[in-house]
C-alpha positions as CSV (number, residue, x, y, z in Angstrom):
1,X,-12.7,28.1,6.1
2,X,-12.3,24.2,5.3
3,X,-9.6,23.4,4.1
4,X,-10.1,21.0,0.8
5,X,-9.3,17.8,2.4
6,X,-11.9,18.6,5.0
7,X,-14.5,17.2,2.8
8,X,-13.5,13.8,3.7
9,X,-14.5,13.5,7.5
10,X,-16.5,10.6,9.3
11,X,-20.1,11.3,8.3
12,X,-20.4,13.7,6.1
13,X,-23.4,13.5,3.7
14,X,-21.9,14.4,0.5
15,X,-19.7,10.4,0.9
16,X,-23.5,9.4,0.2
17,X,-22.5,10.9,-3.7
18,X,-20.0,7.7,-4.2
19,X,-21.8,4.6,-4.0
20,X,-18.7,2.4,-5.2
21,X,-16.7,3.6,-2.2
22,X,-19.5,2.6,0.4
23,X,-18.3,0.3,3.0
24,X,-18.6,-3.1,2.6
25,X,-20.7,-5.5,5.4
26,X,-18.1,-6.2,8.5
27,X,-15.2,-3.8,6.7
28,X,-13.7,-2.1,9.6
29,X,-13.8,2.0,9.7
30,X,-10.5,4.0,10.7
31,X,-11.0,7.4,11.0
32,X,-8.0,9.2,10.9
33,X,-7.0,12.3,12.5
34,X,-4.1,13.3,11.2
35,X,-3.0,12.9,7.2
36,X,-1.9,9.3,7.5
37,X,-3.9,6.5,8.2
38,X,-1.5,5.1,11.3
39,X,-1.1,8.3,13.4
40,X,-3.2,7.4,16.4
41,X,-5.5,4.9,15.1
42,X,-5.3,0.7,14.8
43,X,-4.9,0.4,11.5
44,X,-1.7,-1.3,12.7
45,X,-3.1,-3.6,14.7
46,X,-5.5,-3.9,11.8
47,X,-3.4,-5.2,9.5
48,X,-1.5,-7.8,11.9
49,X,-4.7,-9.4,13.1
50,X,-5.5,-10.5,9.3
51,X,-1.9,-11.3,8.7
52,X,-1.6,-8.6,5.9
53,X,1.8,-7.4,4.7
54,X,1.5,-5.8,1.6
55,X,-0.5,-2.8,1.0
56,X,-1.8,-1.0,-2.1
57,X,-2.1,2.3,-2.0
58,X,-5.1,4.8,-3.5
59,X,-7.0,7.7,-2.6
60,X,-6.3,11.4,-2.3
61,X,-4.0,13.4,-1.6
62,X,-1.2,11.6,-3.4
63,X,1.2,14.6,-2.0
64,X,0.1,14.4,1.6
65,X,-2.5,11.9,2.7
66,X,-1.5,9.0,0.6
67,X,2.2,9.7,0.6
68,X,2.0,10.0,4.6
69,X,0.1,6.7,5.0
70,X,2.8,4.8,2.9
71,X,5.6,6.7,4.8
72,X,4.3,5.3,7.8
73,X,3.6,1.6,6.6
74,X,7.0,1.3,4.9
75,X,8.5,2.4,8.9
76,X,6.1,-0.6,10.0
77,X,7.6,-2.8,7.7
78,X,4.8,-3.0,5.1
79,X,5.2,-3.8,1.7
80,X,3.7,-0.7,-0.3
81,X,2.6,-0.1,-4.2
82,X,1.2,2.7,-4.9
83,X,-1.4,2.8,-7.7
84,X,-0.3,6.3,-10.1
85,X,-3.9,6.2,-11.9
86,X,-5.5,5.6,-8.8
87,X,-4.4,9.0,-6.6
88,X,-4.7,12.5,-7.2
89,X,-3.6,16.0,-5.7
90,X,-4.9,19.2,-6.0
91,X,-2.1,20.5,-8.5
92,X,-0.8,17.4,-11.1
93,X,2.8,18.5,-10.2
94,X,2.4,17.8,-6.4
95,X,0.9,14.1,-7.6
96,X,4.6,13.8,-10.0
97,X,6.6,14.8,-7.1
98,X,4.9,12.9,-4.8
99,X,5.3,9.7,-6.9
100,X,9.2,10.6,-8.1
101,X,9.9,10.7,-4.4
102,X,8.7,6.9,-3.9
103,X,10.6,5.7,-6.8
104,X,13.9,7.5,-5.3
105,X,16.7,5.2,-4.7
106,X,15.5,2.0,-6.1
107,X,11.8,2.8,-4.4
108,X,12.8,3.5,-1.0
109,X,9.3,4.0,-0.1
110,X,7.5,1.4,-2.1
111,X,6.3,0.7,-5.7
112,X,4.5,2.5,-7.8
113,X,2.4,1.3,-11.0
114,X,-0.9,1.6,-12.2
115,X,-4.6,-0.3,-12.0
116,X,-4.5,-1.8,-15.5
117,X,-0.7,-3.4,-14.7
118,X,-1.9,-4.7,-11.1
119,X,-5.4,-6.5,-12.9
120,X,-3.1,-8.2,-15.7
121,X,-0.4,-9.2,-12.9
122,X,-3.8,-10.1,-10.2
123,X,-5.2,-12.0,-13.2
124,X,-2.3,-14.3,-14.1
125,X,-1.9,-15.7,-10.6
């Protein structure tokens, strides 16, 4: 049995079904093996190359995968906001937690905000 994260592995046809998530020309690939995106890959690296520090976070699982990934950059000293409207788990509960547990002690984690916040704030600059 596959698990239901198992749908999103490198290469699998059904990615084909979301044409607004296919790779742009040049965009690097980082396939990850484990549930967050800097567990043995060089996303790190990356990052530093192009000189980015702040990160915004999407995607699914907001509980596990995304929650990992921003876990990890905040220990690499990334700047993290995580976009609420924008992730997803497979019970709405999990996605609560998951988000009350960035916001813990001032945001310990990161930020968290929404899509239609960042476009007014991404707008006025």
């Amino acid at each position: 049995m596959v698990p239901w994260g198992g749908f999103w592995y490198a290469g699998n046809p059904a990615g084909r079904s979301f044409p607004s998530l296919r790779r742009c020309r040049g965009e690097p690939i980082v396939d990850k093996p484990g549930k967050g995106s800097f567990y043995a890959t060089d996303l790190d690296l990356l990052l530093k190359t192009r000189g980015i520090t702040h990160l915004i976070l999407t995607g699914i699982t907001t509980d596990v995968c995304v929650h990992t990934t921003m876990r990890e950059a905040n220990d690499r000293g990334y700047e993290c906001l995580i976009l609420e409207d924008c992730t997803g788990a497979t019970d709405p509960s999990n996605h609560e937690a998951a988000l009350r547990m960035v916001q813990m002690q001032g945001g310990v984690f990161g930020s968290v905000s929404d899509s239609s916040k960042l476009l007014t704030a991404l707008e006025s600059l």
